[in-house]
C-alpha positions as CSV (number, residue, x, y, z in Angstrom):
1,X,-16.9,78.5,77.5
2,X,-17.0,77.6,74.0
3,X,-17.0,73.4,73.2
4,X,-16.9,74.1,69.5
5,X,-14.4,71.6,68.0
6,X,-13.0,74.0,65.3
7,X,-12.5,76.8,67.9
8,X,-9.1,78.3,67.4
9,X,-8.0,79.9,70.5
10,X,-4.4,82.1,71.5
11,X,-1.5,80.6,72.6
12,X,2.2,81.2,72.7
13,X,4.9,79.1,73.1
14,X,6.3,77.5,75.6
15,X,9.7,78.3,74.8
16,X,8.6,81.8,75.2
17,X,7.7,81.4,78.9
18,X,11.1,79.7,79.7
19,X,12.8,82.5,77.7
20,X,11.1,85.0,80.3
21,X,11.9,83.2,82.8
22,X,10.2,79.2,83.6
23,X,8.0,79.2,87.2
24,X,6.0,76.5,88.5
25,X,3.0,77.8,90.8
26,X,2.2,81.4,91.0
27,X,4.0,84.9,90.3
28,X,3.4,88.3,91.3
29,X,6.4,89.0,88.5
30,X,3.5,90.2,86.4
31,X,5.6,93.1,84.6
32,X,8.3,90.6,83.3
33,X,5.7,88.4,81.6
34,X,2.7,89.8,80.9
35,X,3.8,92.4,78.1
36,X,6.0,89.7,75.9
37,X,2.8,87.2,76.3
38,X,0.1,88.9,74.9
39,X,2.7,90.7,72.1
40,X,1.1,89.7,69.0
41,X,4.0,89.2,67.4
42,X,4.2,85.9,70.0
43,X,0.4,84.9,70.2
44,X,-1.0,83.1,67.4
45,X,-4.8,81.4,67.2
46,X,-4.6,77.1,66.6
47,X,-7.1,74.3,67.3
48,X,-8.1,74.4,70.4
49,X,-8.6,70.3,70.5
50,X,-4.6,70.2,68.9
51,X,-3.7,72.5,71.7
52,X,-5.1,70.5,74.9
53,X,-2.7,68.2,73.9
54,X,0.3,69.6,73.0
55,X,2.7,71.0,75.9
56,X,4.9,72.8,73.5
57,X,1.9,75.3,73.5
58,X,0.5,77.5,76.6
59,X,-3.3,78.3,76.0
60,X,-3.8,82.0,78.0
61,X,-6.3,81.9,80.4
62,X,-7.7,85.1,82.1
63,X,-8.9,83.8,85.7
64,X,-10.7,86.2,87.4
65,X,-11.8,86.3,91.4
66,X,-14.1,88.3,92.5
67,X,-13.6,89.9,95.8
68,X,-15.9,91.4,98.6
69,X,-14.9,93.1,101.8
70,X,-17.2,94.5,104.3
71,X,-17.4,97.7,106.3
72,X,-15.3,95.7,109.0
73,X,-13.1,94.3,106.7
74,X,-13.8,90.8,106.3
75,X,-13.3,89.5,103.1
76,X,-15.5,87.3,100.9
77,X,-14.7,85.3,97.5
78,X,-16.9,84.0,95.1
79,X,-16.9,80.6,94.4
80,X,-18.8,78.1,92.8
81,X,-18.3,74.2,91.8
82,X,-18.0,73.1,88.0
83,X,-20.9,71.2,86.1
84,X,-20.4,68.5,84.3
85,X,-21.2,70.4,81.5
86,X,-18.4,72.9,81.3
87,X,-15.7,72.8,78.6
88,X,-12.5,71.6,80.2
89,X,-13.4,67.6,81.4
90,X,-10.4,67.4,83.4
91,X,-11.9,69.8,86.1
92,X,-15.5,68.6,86.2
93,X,-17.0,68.6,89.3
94,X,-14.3,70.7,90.7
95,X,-14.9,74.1,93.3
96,X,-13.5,77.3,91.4
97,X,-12.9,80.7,92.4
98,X,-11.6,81.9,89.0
99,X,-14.6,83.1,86.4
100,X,-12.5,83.6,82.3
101,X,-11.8,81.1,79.5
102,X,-10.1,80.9,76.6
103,X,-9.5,84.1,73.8
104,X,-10.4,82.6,70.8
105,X,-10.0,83.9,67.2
106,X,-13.7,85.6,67.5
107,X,-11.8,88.1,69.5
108,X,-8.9,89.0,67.2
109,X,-9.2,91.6,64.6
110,X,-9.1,94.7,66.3
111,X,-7.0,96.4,69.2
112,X,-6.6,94.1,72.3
113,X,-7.8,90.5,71.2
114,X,-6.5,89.9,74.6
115,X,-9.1,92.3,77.0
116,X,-12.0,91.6,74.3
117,X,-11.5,88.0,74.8
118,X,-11.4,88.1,78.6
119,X,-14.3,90.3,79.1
120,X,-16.3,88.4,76.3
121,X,-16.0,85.1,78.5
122,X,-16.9,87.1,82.1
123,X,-20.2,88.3,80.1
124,X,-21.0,84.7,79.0
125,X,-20.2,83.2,82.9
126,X,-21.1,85.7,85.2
127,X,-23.7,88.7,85.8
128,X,-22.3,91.8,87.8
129,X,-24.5,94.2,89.3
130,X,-21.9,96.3,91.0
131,X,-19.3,98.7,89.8
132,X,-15.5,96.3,90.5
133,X,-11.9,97.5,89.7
134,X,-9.9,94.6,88.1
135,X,-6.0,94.7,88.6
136,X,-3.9,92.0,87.3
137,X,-2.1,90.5,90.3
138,X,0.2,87.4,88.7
139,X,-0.3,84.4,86.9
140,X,-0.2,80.3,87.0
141,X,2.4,77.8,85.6
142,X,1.4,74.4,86.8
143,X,3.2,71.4,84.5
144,X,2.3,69.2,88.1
145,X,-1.7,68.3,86.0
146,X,-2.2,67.7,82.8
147,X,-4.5,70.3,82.0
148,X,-2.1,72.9,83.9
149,X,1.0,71.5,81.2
150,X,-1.1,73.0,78.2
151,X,-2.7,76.6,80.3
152,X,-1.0,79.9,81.1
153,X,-3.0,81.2,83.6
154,X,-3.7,85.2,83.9
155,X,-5.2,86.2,87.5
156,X,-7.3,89.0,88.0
157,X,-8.8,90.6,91.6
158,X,-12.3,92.1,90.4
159,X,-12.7,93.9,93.9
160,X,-16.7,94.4,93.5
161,X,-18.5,97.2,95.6
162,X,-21.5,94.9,96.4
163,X,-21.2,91.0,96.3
164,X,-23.5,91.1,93.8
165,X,-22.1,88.3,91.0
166,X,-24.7,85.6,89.8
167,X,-23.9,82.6,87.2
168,X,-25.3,82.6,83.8
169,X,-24.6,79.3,82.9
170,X,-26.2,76.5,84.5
171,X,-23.0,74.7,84.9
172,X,-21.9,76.7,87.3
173,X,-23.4,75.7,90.5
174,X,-24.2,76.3,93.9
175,X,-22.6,79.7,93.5
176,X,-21.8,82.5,95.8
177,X,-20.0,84.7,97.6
178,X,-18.5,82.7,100.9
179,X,-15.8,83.8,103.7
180,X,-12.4,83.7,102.6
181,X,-11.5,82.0,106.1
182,X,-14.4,79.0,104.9
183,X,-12.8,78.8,101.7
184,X,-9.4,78.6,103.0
185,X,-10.1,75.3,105.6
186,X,-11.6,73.5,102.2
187,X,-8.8,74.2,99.9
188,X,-8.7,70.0,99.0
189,X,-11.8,70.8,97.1
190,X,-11.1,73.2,94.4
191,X,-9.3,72.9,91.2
192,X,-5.2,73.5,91.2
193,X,-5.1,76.8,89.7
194,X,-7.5,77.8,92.6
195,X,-5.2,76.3,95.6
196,X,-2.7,77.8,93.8
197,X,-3.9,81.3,93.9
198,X,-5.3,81.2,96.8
199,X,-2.4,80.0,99.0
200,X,-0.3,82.6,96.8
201,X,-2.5,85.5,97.2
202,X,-4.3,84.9,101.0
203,X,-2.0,82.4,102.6
């Protein structure tokens, strides 16, 4: 995740979401959205440090969650707990299950900003050594935090073969692959957008 001040990263509207059709929490509604959202006609690129504070704005996030599941069918997540050293301050310190970032002008210029962007950051955060399918399965509206006022949120299942995902950056930490019934009893320790999903998608 990039820190650099001048960054200028894709966001749409607010107005745009409402227009679709205003959520708060999680939808599987990913056909009415997802199309008109990353339309370039309604994405443009602005300062990211303009953007964390304006709510008339909806930074797109792809947050992806990498999923195992055994010959018997239990399932395992990967999860890991934010470094102080991470981009967004608000979550510091924070457990995660979602690996993306932001899609930032670096990305724009040719056909699907959007993918680039999204795989760009997962090659930055994470390594895979196993073939995964990655199907979108809703996305995150959450004006309840202050950081969830000024994100869009994408989510992704990356269904991996082999839970083979290690962190590239040293901020994320104590990383790993854990049992989605572990996870689930210690949802009070991750970050909104990861209750969120979570509860949405395995409750």
């Amino acid at each position: 995740m990039s820190t650099y001040p001048h960054e200028q990263i894709m966001v749409v509207s607010t107005e745009l979401l409402t227009q679709l059709g205003y959520f708060q929490g999680f939808t599987t509604d990913v056909g009415k959205y997802l199309d008109q959202l990353l339309d370039a006609r309604n994405t443009s690129y602005r300062p990211r440090p303009e953007m964390e504070q304006d709510p008339s704005f909806k930074q797109l996030i792809p947050y992806v969650i990498f999923q195992h599941v055994n010959a018997s069918g239990a399932v395992s997540l990967f999860q890991y707990t934010r470094g102080t050293g991470m981009g967004e301050k608000r979550l510091h310190t924070k457990r995660s299950v979602g690996i993306g970032g932001h899609i930032s002008s670096i990305d724009a210029g040719g056909d699907e900003p959007y993918a680039k962007g999204m795989h760009r950051e997962l090659d930055e955060e994470v390594s895979v050594s196993s073939s995964y399918h990655l199907q979108c399965v809703g996305l995150i509206n959450d004006d309840q935090t202050e950081v969830g006022k000024v994100h869009l949120g994408v989510v992704y299942i990356a269904d991996v073969d082999l839970p083979a995902v290690q962190p590239r950056e040293t901020e994320i930490v104590d990383a790993g692959f854990r049992p989605l019934e572990q996870i689930m009893g210690q949802l009070d320790e991750f970050e909104s957008w990861s209750r969120i999903s979570l509860e949405a998608l395995f409750g």
